[in-house]
C-alpha positions as CSV (number, residue, x, y, z in Angstrom):
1,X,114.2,106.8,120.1
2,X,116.2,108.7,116.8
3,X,115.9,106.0,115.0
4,X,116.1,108.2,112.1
5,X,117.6,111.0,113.6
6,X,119.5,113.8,111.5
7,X,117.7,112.2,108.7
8,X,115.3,114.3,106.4
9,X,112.3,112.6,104.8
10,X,109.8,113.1,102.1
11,X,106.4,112.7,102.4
12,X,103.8,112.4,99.5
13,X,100.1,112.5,100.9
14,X,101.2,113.9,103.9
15,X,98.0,115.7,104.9
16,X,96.2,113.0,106.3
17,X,96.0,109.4,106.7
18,X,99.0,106.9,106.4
19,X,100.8,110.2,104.9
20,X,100.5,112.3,108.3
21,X,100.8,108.8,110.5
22,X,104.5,108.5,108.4
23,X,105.4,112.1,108.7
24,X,104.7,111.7,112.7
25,X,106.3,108.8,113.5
26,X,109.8,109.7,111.6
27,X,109.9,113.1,113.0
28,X,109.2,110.9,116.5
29,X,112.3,109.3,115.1
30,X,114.2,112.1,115.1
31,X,113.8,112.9,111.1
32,X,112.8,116.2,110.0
33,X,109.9,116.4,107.5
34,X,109.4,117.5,103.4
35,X,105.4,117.2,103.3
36,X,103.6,117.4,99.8
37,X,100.0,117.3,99.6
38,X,97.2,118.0,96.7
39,X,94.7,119.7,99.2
40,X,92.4,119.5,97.1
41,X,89.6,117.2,95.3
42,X,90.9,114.9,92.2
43,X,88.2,114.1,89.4
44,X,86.6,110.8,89.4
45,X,86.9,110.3,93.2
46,X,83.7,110.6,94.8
47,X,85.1,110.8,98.7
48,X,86.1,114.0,100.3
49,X,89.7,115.6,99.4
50,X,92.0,116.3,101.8
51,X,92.2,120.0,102.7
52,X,94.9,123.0,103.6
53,X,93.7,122.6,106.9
54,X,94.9,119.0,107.4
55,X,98.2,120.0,106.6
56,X,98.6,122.5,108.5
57,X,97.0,119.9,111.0
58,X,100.1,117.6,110.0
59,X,103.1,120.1,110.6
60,X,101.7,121.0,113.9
61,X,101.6,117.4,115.2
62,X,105.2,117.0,113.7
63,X,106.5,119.9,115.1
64,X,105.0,119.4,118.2
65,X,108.2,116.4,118.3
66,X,110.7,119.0,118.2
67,X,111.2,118.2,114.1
68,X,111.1,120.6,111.2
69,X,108.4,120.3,108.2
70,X,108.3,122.4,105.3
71,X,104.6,121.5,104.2
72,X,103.4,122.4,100.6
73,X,100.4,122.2,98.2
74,X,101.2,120.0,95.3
75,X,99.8,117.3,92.9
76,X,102.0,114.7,92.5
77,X,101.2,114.7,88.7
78,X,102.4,117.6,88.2
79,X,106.4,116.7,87.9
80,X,107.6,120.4,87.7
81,X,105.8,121.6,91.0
82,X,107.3,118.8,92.7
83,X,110.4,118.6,91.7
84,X,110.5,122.6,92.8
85,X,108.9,121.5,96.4
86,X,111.3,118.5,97.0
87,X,114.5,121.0,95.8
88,X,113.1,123.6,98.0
89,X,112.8,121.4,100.7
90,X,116.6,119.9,100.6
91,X,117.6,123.3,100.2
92,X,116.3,124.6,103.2
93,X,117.0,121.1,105.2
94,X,120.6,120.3,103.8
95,X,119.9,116.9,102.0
96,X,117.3,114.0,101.4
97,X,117.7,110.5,103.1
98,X,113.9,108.8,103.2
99,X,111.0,108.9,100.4
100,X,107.5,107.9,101.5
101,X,105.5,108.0,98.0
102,X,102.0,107.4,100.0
103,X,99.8,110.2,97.7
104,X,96.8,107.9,96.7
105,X,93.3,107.8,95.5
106,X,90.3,105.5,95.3
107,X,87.4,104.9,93.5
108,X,85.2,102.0,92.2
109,X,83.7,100.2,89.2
110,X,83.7,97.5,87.0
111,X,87.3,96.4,84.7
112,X,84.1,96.9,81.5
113,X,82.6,99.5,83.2
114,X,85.1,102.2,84.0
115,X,85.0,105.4,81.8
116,X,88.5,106.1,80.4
117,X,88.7,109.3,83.0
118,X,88.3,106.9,85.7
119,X,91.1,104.9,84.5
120,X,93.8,107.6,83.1
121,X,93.2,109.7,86.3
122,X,94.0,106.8,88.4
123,X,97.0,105.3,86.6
124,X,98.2,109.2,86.5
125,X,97.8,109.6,90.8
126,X,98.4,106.2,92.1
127,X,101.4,105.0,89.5
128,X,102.7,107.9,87.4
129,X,102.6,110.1,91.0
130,X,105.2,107.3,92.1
131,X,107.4,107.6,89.8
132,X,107.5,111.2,89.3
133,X,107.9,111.2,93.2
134,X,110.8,108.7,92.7
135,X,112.4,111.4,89.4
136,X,112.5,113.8,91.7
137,X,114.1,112.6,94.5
138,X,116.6,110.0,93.4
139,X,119.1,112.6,92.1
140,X,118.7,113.8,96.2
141,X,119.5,110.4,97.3
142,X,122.6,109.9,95.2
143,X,124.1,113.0,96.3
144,X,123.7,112.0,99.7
145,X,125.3,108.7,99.4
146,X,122.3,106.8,99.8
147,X,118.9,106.0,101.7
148,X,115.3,104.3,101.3
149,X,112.6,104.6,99.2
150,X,109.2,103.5,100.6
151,X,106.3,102.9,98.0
152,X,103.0,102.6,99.4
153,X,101.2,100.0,97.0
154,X,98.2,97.6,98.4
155,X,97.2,94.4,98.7
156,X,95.6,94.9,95.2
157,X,99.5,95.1,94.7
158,X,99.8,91.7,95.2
159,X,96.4,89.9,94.6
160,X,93.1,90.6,92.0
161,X,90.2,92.6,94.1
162,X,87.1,92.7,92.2
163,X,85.2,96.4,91.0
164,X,88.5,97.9,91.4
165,X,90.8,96.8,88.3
166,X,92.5,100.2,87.7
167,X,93.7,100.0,91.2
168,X,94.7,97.3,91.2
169,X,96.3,97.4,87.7
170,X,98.1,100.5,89.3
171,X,99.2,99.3,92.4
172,X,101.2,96.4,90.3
173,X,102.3,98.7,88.7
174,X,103.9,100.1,91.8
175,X,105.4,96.7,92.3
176,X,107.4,96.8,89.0
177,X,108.4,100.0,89.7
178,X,110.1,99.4,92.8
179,X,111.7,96.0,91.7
180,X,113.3,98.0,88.9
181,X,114.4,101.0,90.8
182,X,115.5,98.5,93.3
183,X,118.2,97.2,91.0
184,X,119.0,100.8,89.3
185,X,119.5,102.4,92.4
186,X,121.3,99.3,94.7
187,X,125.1,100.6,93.3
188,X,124.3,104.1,95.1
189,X,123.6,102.5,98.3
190,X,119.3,103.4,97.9
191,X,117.3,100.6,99.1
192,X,113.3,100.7,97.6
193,X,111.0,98.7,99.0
194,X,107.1,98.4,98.9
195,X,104.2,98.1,101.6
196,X,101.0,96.4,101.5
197,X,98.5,97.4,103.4
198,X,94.9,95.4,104.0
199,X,91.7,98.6,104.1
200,X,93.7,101.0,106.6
201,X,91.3,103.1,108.9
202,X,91.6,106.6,107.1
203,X,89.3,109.0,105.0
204,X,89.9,107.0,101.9
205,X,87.6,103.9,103.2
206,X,85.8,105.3,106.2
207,X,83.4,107.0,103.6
208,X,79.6,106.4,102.4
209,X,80.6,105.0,98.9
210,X,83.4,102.5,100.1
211,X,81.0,101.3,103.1
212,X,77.9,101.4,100.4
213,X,80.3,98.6,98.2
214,X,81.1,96.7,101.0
215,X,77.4,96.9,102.3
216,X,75.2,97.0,99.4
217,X,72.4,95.7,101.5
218,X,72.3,98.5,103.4
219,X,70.8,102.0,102.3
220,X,73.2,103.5,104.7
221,X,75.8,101.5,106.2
222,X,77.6,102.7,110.0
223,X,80.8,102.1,110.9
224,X,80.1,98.8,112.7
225,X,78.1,97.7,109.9
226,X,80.6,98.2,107.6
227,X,82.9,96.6,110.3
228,X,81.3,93.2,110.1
229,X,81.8,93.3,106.0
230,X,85.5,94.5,106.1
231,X,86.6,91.9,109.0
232,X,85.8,88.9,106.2
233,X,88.7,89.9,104.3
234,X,91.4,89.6,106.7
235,X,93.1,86.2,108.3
236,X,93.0,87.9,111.7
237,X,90.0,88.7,113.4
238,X,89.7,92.5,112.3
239,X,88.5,94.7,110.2
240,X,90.9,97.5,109.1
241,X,94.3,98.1,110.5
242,X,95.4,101.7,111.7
243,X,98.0,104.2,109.7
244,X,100.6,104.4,111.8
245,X,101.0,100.0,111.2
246,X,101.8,101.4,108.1
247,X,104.1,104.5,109.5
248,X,106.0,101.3,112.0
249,X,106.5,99.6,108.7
250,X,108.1,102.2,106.9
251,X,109.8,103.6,109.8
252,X,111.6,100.5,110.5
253,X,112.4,99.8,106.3
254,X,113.7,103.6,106.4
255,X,115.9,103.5,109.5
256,X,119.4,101.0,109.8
257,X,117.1,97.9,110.5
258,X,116.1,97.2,107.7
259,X,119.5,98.3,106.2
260,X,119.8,95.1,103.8
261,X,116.3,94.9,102.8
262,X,115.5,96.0,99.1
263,X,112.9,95.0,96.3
264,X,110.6,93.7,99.2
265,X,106.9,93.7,99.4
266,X,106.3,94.0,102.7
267,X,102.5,93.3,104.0
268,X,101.1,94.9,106.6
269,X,98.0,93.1,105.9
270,X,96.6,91.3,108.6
271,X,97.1,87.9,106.3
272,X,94.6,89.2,104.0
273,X,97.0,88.0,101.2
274,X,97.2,84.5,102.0
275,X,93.9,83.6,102.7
């Protein structure tokens, strides 16, 4: 245990998902907790939107370890709001050591086929988010005399999936966005690194439209259904692995481990990447 203890982490996405599974497990880890989440339906993305509620449902699980979390309302596209959140937050907490930029949405449809709101709304959440993630809390990092930077891409980070080219365009992007910062950052002491994860068992895929792709011949695929599509793309024998694989991951590139480890891409992808 404290692993990360006295340290003070931020947390895009936080409300639910690998978001809240991150925000748990470092405040397990003795880390004390900046949360940021839209709460709130994005355009183009047909699955449910995270809500107030699961925040709040978020900083009681953390504080129910004994850690701190100053939760907030914000779109990571809007730079100026969270800039504001992350300031408030070291403010209040004395300091920033940990950046989990997890905030991330999904949606589907042919590289020809996508309208250009499709595309420019996801290059603006799950890239330009990132980065203005990154803007805000580098200057944080420095002043603290260094720490890690987490960026959650995908294996469509790392590998061409099909029906989903501006994810996948965007989550390479991620990748060049960490190798760069990597080498920016390295003569302030901040390590950046990225995770992969295969389909993680959250809201974002446990939904009718994402089991409907994976099952088309089904009117109205079940869990187990779409279970027997999703195990197909993985080395090992299973479908989907669970958000806090993800939270381990970052948990143990965040704490004195992983120390020496920068401008990795870490998979936590069940060998989906080298089948």
């Amino acid at each position: 245990m404290g692993r990360v203890s006295g340290k003070i982490a931020l947390i895009t996405g936080a409300a639910r998902g690998i978001g809240r599974a991150q925000a748990i497990r470092l405040a397990e880890e003795g880390a004390d907790i900046i949360a940021v989440d839209i709460c709130g339906p994005v355009e183009t993305v047909v699955s449910p939107g995270a809500t107030h509620d699961d925040l709040a449902e978020t900083a009681r699980a953390v504080e129910a370890t004994g850690a701190r979390i100053l939760a907030t309302a914000v779109d990571v596209r809007d730079g100026a709001a969270l800039r504001a959140a992350v300031d408030a937050g070291v403010e209040q907490w004395g300091g920033l050591d940990i950046v989990c930029a997890t905030a991330g949405i999904s949606s589907s449809g042919g590289a020809l086929e996508l309208t250009e709101q499709q595309w420019q709304t996801m290059i603006d959440v799950n890239l330009t988010g990132v980065w203005q993630t990154c803007k805000a809390a580098t200057p944080h990092l420095i002043a603290r005399g260094g720490g890690a930077m987490i960026l959650t891409s995908s294996i469509a980070g790392l590998r061409g999936l099909v029906g989903v080219a501006h994810y996948t365009a965007a989550k390479h992007g991620v990748v060049g966005l960490m190798r760069s910062l990597a080498k920016e950052l390295a003569p302030h002491h901040v390590r950046v690194n990225s995770v992969h994860p295969t389909n993680v068992d959250t809201p974002m895929i446990q939904n009718d439209m994402v089991r409907k792709v994976f099952r088309p011949d089904r009117d109205n695929p079940t869990r187990e259904e779409f279970a027997e599509a999703a195990v197909t793309m993985n080395m090992l024998p299973i479908p989907w692995v669970d958000p806090v694989d993800i939270a381990n991951a970052a948990l143990f590139l965040a704490s004195d481990e992983g120390r020496y480890i920068t401008a990795v891409t870490l998979p936590i992808d069940a060998g989906s990447t080298q089948r």
